[in-house]
C-alpha positions in Angstrom: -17.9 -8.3 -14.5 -20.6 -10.6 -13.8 -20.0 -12.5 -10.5 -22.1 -15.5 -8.7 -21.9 -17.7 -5.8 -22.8 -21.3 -6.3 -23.1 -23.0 -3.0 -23.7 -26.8 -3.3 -25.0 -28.4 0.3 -24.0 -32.1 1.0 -24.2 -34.6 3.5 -21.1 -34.9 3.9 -19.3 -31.9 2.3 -20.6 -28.7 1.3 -19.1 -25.9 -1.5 -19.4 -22.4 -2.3 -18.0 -21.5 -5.4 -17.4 -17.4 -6.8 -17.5 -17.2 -10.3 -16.4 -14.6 -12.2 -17.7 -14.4 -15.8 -17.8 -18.0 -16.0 -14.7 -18.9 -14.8 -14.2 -20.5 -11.2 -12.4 -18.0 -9.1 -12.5 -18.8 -5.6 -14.0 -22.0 -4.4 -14.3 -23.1 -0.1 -15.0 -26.3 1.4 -16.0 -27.2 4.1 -16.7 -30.8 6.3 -18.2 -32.1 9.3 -14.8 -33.7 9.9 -12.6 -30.7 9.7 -12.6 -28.5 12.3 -12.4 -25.0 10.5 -10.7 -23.1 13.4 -10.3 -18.9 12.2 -12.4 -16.7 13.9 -13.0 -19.3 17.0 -12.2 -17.5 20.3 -11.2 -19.3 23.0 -10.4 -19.5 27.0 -6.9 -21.0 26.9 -3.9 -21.4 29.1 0.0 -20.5 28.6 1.7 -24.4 28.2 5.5 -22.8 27.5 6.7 -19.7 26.6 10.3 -19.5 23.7 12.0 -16.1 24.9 14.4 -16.8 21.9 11.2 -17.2 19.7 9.3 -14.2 21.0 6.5 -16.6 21.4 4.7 -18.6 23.4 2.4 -21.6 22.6 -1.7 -21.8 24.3 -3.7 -25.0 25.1 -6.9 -24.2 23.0 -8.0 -27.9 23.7 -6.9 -28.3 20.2 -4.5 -31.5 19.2 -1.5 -29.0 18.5 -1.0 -25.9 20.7 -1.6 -22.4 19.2 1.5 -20.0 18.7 1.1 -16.7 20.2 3.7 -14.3 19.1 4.6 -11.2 21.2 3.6 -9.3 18.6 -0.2 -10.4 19.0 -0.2 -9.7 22.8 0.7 -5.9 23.2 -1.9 -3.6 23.9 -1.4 -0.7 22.3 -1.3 -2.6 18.6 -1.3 -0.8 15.1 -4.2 -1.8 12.8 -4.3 -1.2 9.0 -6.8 -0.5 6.9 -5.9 -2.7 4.5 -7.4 -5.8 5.7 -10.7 -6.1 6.6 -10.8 -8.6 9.4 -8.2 -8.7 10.8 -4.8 -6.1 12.4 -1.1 -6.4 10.8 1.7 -7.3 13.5 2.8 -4.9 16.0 6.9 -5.1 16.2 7.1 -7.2 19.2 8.1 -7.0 22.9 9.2 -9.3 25.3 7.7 -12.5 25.6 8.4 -12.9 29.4 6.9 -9.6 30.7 3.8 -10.3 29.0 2.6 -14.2 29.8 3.8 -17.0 31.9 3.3 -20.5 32.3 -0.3 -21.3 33.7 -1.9 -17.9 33.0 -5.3 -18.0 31.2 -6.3 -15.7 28.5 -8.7 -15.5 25.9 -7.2 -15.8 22.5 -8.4 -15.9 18.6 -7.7 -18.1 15.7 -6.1 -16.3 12.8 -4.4 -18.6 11.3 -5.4 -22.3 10.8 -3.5 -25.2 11.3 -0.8 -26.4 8.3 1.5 -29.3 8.2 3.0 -30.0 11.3 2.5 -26.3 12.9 -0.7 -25.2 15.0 -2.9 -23.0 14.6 -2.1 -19.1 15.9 -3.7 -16.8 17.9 -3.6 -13.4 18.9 -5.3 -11.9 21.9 -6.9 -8.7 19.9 -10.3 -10.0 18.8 -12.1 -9.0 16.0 -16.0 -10.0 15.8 -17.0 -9.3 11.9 -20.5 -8.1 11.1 -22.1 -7.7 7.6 -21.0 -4.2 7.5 -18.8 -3.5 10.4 -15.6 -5.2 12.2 -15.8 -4.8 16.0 -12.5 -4.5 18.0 -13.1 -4.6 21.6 -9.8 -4.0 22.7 -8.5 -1.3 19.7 -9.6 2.4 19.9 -9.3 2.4 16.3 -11.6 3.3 13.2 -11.0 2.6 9.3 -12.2 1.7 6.1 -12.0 -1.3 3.9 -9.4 -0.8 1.4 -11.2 -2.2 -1.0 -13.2 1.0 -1.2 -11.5 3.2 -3.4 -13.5 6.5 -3.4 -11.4 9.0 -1.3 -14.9 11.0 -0.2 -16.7 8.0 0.2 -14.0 6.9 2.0 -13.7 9.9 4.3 -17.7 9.9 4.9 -17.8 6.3 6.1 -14.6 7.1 8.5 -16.5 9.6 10.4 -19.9 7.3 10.4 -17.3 5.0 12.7 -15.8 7.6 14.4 -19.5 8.9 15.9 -20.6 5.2 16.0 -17.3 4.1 17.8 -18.4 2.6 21.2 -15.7 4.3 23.8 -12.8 2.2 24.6 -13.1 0.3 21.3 -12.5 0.4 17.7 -14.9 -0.2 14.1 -13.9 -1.1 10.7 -16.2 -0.2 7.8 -16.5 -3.5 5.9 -16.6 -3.3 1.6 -20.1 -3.9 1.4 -21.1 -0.7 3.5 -20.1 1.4 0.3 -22.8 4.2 -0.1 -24.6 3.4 3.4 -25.0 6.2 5.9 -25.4 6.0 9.7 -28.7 5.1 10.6 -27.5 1.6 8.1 -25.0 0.5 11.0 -27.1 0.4 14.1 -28.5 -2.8 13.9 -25.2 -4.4 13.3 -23.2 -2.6 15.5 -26.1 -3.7 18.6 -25.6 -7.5 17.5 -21.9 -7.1 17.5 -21.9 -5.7 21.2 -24.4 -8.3 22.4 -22.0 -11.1 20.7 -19.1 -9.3 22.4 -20.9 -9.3 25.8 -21.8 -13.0 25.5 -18.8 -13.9 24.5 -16.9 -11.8 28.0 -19.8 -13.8 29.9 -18.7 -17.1 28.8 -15.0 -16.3 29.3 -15.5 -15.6 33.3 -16.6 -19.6 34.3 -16.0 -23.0 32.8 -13.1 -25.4 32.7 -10.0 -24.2 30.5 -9.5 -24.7 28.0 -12.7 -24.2 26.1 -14.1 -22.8 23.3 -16.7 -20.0 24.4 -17.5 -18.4 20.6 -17.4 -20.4 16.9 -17.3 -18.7 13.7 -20.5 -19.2 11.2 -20.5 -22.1 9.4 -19.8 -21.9 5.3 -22.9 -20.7 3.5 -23.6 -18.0 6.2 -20.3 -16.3 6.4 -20.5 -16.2 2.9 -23.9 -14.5 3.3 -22.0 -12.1 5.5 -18.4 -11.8 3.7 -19.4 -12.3 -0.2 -22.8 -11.5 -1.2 -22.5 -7.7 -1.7 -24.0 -5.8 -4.4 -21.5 -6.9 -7.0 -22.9 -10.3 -6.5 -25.5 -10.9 -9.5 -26.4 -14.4 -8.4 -26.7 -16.1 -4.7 -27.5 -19.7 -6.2 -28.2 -22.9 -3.6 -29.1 -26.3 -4.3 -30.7 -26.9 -0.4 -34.4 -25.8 0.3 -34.2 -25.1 4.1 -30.6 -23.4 3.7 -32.2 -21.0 0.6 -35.1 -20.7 3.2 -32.6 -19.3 6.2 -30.6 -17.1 3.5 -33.6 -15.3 2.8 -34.2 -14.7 6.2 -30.8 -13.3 6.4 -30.4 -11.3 3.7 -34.1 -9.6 4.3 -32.6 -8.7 8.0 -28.7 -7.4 6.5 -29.4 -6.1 3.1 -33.6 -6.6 1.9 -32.6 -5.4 -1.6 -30.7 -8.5 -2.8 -32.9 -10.6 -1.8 -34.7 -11.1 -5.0 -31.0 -12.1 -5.9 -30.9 -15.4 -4.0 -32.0 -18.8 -5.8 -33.0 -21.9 -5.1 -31.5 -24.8 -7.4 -34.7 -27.0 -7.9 -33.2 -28.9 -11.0 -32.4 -32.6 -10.6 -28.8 -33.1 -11.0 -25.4 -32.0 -9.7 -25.5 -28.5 -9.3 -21.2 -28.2 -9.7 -21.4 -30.7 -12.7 -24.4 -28.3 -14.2 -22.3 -25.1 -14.2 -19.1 -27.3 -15.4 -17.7 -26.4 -11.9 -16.3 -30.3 -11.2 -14.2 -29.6 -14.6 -12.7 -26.4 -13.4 -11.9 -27.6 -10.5 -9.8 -30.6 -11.4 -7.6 -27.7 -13.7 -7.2 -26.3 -10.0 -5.9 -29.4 -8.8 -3.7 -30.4 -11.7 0.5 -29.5 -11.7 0.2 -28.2 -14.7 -2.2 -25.3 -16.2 -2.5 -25.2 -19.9 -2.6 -21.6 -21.0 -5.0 -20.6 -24.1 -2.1 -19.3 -26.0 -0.5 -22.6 -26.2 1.9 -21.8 -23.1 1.4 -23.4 -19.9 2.3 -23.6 -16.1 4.0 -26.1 -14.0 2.9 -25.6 -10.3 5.1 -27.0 -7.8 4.8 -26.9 -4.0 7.4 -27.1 -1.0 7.4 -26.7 3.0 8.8 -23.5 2.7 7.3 -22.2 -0.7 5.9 -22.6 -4.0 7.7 -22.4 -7.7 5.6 -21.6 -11.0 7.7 -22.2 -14.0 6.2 -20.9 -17.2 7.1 -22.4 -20.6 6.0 -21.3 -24.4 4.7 -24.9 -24.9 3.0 -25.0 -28.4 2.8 -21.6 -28.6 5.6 -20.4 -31.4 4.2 -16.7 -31.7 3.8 -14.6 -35.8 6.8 -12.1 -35.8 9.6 -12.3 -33.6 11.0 -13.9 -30.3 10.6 -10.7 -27.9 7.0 -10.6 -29.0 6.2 -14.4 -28.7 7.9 -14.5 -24.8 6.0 -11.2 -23.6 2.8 -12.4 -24.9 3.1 -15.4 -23.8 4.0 -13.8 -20.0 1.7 -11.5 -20.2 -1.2 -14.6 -20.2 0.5 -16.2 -17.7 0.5 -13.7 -15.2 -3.0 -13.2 -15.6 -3.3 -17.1 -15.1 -1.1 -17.3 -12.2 -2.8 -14.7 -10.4 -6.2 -16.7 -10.8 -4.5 -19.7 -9.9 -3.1 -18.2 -6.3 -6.5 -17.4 -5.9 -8.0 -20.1 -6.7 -5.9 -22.9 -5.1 -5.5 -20.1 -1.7 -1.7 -20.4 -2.4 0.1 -18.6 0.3 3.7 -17.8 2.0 6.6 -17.6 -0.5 5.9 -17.5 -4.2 8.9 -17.9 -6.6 7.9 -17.2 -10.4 10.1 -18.3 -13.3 8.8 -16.5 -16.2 10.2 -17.1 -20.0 13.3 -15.2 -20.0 13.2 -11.3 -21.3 15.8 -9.3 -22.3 14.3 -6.4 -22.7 14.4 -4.2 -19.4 10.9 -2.6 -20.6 9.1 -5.8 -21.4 10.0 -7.5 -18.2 8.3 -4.1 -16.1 5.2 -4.5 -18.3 5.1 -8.4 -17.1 5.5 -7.6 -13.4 3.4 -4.6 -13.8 0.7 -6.7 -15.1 0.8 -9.2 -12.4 0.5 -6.5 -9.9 -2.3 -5.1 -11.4 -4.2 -8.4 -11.5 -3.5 -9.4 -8.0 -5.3 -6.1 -7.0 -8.7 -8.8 -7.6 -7.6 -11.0 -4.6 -9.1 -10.2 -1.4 -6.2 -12.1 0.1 -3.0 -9.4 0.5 -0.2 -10.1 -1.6 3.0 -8.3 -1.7 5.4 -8.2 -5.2 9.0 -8.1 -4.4 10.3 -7.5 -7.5 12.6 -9.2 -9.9 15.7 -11.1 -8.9 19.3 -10.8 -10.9 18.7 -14.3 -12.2 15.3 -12.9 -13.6 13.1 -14.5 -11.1 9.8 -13.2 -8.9 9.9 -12.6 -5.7 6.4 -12.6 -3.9 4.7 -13.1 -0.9 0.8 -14.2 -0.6 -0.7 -14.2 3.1 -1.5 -17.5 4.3 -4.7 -17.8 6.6 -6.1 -21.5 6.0 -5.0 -24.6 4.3 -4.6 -24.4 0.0 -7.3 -26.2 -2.0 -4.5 -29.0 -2.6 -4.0 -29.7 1.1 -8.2 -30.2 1.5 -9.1 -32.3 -1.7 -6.0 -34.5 -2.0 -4.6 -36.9 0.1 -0.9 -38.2 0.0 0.1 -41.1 -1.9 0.8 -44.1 0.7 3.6 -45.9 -2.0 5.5 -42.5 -3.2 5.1 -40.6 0.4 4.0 -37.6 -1.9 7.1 -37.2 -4.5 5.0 -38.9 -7.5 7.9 -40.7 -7.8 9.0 -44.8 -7.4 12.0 -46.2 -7.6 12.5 -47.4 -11.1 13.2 -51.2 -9.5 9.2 -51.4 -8.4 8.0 -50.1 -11.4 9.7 -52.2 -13.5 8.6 -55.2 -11.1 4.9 -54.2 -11.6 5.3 -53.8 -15.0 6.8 -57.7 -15.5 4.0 -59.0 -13.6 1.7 -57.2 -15.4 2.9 -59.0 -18.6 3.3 -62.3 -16.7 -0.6 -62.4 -16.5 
């Protein structure tokens, strides 16, 4: 698969785009109006704490308190390798023996802000490197899940085991696949130096504060994306290009060559047909190449794709025409989840299947290509009415909730009462 990112540079906004053979599979965004809040640590202090929530909420000097679940505040916490940056919920304890009104602690975005709730927190920090995830507080070591290789696997846990500083924990990113020890020093002496910077700043200073922020766009995906399986690093700013080579010749010299600058005079998204492909990511409904298509629909609480034949009418018979015809839709849904960083509940309402073997093949299929997102996803299964049950993980806000805005005369339903279109409408004609 031939992969790039195209990173566009702005004024006012600025894009990186991951394409995989041609076709748009992850875009991020990112303004100087939007506070992007994961990975921020900060000095906060306890406003309330909800015994019947197992929670309690922080003042990060944010406009909405964080929410701190008991879960995020025990010490001895489980971490899983299946995640790279960051540890799965312990079970949880009680709220009330842990915090208290007024007590200060230093906390860490994982979760940004949607709707009406704040971000959350958790008080386990995780500093990410290019190749390794420091835990300061979590004698733990794994491996990416993303590297498959059982002995490559079991080589790189005992590189982190001899490198593991005492009283903490290391997680062996994706792109350390095939690196050996001497690879990790460097970036395991800037993560302790960032660590001890950051435990500096967290001693004085008014509270509450922010006392570390996350990279801004282009360099974390310097840092998260551009691995070896990244043909292209493409970038349409000179003095960005300039500190990416800088960068890369410091983390990883030998995809350097790899980065280029976009000297041509014109849109850089509109010369890649990016701008197209990502107004298909914004629309409600997704055309599929059989003839088929999607109808995206988004609630609160979660989000329902319907799948319909469309145009297509299939060659032979009806079984045949509805399985094909799910088959490219779950391909199609699992880029779109990707795409549009769709999380929380998913229901899917495929074409209905009869036969017991054809519907395995469909879910089957969509587990397989979710295995491509780097975001966890979990496939419940198949309901008696013949629905999907599944769950994405939500971290930030969906592409939906950063590029549109909501309608000031429908309040977001796309909808009017019939009365004030049909008032328009006469006036219209009256002119």
């Amino acid at each position: 698969m031939r992969k790039q990112l195209i990173a566009d540079i702005g004024l006012n906004e600025s894009r990186v785009a991951l394409v995989e053979d041609g076709e748009l599979a992850e875009i991020y965004i990112e303004r100087p109006d939007i506070d992007r809040l994961v990975g921020n640590i900060y000095r906060g202090k306890i406003s309330s704490v909800l015994p019947g929530m197992q929670a309690a909420f922080v003042d990060i000097g944010y406009e909405k308190n964080a929410f701190l679940y008991a879960g995020d505040i025990i010490t001895k916490k489980e971490y899983s390798e299946d995640v790279d940056d960051h540890p799965h919920d312990a079970k949880d304890g009680n709220i009330a023996d842990l915090v208290s009104v007024g007590q200060e602690l230093t906390v860490q975005v994982i979760k940004e802000p949607i709707g009406s709730k704040g971000p959350r927190v958790t008080t386990h920090i995780t500093l990410p490197g290019r190749h390794l995830v420091l835990l300061p507080d979590a004698e733990y070591t794994g491996v990416s899940r993303r590297i498959v290789d059982e002995e490559e696997r079991a080589k790189l846990k005992r590189i982190a085991e001899n490198l593991k500083p005492e009283g903490m924990g290391l997680i062996v990113r994706t792109a350390s696949e095939g690196m050996e020890e001497e690879d990790f020093k460097d970036d395991l002496s800037f993560l302790l130096k960032l660590w001890k910077n950051i435990k500096g700043k967290g001693k004085s200073g008014p509270v509450p504060r922010c006392i570390h922020k996350d990279l801004s766009l282009v360099y974390r995906m310097v840092r998260d994306l551009f691995t070896k399986d990244i043909d292209k690093f493409i970038i349409n700013d000179r003095s960005h290009y300039e500190r990416i080579l800088e960068l890369v010749d410091i983390v990883s010299p030998g995809l350097k060559r790899r980065v280029e600058f976009f000297a041509k005079d014109e849109n850089i998204f509109e010369y890649y047909q990016l701008d197209s492909k990502l107004a298909r990511a914004l629309s409600r409904k997704v055309w599929l190449k059989c003839g088929g298509y999607l109808v995206i629909d988004r609630t609160e609480a979660l989000t329902v794709i319907d799948v319909n034949t469309g145009k297509y009418v299939g060659r032979s018979n009806l079984e045949d025409t509805v399985l094909k015809a799910n088959m490219e839709a779950a391909d199609e849904i699992a880029r779109q989840l990707r795409l549009r960083d769709i999380g929380g509940i998913i229901i899917i309402d495929f074409i209905d299947m009869h036969d017991k073997e054809h519907q395995q093949m469909v879910l089957d299929r969509l587990k397989q290509v979710l295995r491509n997102d780097r975001t966890k996803s979990i496939v419940v299964g198949m309901t008696g009415l013949g629905l999907i049950e599944m769950t994405r993980k939500k971290v930030r806000q969906d592409l939906s909730s950063i590029m549109l805005a909501e309608c000031p005369y429908c309040e977001g339903t796309g909808r009017l009462p019939v009365s004030d279109v049909n008032g328009k409408a006469n006036k219209s004609g009256d002119k």
